[in-house]
C-alpha positions in Angstrom: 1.7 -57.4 1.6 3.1 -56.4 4.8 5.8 -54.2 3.3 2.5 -52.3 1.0 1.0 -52.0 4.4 4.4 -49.9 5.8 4.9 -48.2 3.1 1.1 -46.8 2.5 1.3 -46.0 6.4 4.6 -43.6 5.8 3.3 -41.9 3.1 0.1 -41.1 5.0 1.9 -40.0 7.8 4.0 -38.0 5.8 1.5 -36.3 3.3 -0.1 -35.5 6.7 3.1 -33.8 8.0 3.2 -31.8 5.1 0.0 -30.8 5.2 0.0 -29.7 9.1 2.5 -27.6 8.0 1.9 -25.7 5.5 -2.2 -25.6 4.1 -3.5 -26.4 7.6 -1.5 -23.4 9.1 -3.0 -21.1 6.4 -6.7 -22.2 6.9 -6.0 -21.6 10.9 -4.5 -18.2 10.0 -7.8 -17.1 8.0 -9.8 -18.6 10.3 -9.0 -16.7 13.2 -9.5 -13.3 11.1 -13.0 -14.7 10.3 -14.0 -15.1 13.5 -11.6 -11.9 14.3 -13.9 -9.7 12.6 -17.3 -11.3 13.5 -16.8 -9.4 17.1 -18.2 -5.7 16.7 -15.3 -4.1 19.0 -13.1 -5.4 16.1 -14.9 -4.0 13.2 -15.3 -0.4 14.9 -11.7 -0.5 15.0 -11.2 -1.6 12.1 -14.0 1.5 10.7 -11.7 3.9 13.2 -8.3 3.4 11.4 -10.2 4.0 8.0 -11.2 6.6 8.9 -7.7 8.0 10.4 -5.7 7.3 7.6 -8.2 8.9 5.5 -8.2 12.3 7.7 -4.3 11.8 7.4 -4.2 11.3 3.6 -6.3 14.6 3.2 -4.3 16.7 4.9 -1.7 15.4 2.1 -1.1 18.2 -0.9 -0.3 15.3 -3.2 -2.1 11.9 -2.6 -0.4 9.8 -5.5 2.9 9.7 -7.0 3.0 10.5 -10.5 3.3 6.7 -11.7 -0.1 6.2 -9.5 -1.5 9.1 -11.1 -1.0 7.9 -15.1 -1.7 4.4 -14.1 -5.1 5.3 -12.4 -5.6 7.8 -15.3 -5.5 5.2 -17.9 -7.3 2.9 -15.8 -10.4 5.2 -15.7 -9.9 6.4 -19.0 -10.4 3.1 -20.2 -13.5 2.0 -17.7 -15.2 5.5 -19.6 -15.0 4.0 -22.9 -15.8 1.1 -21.9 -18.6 2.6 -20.5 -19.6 4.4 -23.4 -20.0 1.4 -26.1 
């Protein structure tokens, strides 16, 4: 019994490892975006860089590539029939 009793510990304490170190890290990670973002000073940022690399793409003469463009065409094309049934 006493040798159950290591061996369930060890296993705990390991799953427990593994877990700090990978999962946990990820749900601190989102976490601190959430709560990142719930600030107003960080979504006006946030809205400002929009809205710069949106002034910078349009002074652009070509936006997409040609691979963009035909995959985004067929995309749409395909939304419109859609669409239409």
């Amino acid at each position: 019994m006493k040798i159950f009793v290591v061996k369930t510990f060890i296993v705990a304490f390991a799953f427990y490892i593994v877990f700090e170190l990978t999962i946990s890290s990820k749900i601190r990670t989102v976490k601190n975006s959430i709560i990142k973002f719930q600030e107003k000073s960080e979504r006006v940022k946030v809205k400002e860089k929009i809205l710069l690399e949106i002034s910078k793409v349009n002074k652009k003469d070509q936006i997409l590539s040609e691979g963009d463009r035909e995959i985004l065409s067929e995309f749409i094309n395909k939304l419109q029939k859609e669409l239409s049934q």
